[in-house]
C-alpha positions, -999 to +999 in steps of 0.1 A: -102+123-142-107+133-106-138+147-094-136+182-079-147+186-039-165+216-030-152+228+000-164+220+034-171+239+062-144+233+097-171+243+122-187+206+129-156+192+121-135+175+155-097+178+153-089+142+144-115+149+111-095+185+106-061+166+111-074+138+084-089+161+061-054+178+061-029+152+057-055+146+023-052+180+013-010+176+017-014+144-002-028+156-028-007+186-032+022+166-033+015+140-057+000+167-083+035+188-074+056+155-084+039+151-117+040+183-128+078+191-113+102+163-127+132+179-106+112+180-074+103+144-082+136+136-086+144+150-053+120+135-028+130+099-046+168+107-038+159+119-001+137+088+002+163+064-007+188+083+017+161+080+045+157+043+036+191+038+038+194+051+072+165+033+088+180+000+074+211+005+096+192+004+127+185-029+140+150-018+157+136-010+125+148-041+104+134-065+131+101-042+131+100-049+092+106-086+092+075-093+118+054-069+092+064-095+065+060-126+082+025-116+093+020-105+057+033-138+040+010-158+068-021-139+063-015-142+024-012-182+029-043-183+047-060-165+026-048-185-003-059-213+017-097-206+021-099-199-019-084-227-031-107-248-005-134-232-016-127-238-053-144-267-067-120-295-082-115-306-117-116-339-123-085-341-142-056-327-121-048-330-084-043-298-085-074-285-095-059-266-127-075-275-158-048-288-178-051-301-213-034-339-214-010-345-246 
C-alpha cells in the first residue's frame, strides 16, 4: 500500500527539482497504467524488445554495455572480497562454510 502525497507547491522549487518531481509523476502514471491495462502492457514490452533489438545492432552501444558489466562483475568481486575477509573462519572447512563431516 502506497502512501498518498499531498501536493506540493512549484514556487520554491528550481527546474532540475520541477524536472525530477516530473519524470516521478510520469513514473508513476505509467506503472499504475501497465497494471491496470494488460494490452497497453503488452505493448510497451513488444516496443521495448523492438528498441532492444535495434540498439544491439549498433556496435557503440554493445561495447558501451560490456564496460558497464565488467565494472559491475569487478565491483561485485570486491565487494565479495571485503565480506568474506571480514567473516570470521570456521574451524572445520577451508572455506569457512560450516559443513557437517559424514
Amino acid at each position: 500500500m502506497s502512501v498518498k502525497q499531498t501536493r506540493q507547491s512549484l514556487k520554491g522549487m528550481s527546474d532540475e527539482e520541477k524536472k525530477e518531481r516530473k519524470k516521478i509523476q510520469m513514473r508513476e502514471y505509467m506503472d499504475k497504467r501497465r497494471k491496470e491495462d494488460p494490452d497497453f502492457a503488452k505493448k510497451q514490452r513488444e516496443l521495448c524488445a523492438n528498441r532492444m533489438k535495434v540498439l544491439r545492432q549498433n556496435p557503440e552501444y554493445i561495447e558501451k554495455e560490456r564496460e558497464y558489466l565488467r565494472n559491475y562483475q569487478r565491483n561485485m568481486k570486491i565487494a565479495y572480497n571485503e565480506l568474506k575477509s571480514l567473516s570470521p573462519r570456521k574451524s572445520g572447512s577451508p572455506d569457512g562454510l560450516n559443513v557437517a563431516k559424514i
